[in-house]
N, C-alpha and C positions, 0 to 999 in steps of 0.2 A: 369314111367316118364323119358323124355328124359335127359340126362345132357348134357348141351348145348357146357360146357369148355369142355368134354371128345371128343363130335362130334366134334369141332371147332381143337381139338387138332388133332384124329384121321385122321380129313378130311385133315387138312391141311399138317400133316405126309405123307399120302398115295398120293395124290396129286403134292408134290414135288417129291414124290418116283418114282412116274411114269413118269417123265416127261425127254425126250429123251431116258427112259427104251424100250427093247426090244420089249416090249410088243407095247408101242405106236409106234416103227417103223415098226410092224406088221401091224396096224391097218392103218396107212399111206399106205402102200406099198398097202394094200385093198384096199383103197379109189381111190389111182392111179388108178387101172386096173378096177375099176367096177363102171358102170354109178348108182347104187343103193345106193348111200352114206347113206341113211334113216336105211337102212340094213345094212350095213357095223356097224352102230354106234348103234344098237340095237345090234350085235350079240357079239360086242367086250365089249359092257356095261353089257352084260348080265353075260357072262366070265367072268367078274372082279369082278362082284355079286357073281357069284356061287363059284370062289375061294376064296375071302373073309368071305365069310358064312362059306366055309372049314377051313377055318384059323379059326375063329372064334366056330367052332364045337371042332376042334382038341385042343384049347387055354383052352377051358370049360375042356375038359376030363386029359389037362394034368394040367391043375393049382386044378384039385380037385383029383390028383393022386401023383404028384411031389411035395413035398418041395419046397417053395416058393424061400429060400436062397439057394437052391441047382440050383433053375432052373437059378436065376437072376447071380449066379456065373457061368451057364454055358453060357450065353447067352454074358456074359461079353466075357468072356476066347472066344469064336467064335468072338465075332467085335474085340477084338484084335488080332486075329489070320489072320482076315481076312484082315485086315489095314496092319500087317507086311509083308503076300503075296504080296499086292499091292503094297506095297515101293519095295521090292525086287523085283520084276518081273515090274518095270516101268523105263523100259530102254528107 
């Protein structure tokens, strides 16, 4: 059974994630140069499928390998590590 708050949460996570991300200025810069927009937007959707499925593989193998309080402290210590790069280096 689906849970609906988990997709609604997920979907809208990843959603805002991608939005001016690299990824989606790849898939623009595609759509620019090729009259096949149909293609362009199946092959960039399918990509975002198959690495999320990896995320999603990789997620299983380490939350039933890792310590839950181990991973959620590491996971903390990286977005704070990665927020104090960013002040620092936003000149």
């Amino acid at each position: 059974m689906i849970n609906l708050k988990t997709l609604a949460t997920v979907f809208i996570t990843v959603f805002l994630s991608e939005l001016g991300d690299k990824t989606q200025l790849a898939t623009l810069l595609f759509a620019t140069t090729n009259k096949d927009r149909l293609t362009v937007f199946i092959g960039s959707s399918l990509a975002l499928i198959f690495a999320s499925g990896l995320a999603v593989i990789l997620g299983d193998f380490i939350s039933k390998n890792v310590n839950m309080n181990i991973l959620k402290n590491i996971a903390g210590i990286g977005f704070i590590a990665i927020g104090i790069w960013i002040l620092i280096n936003n000149k």
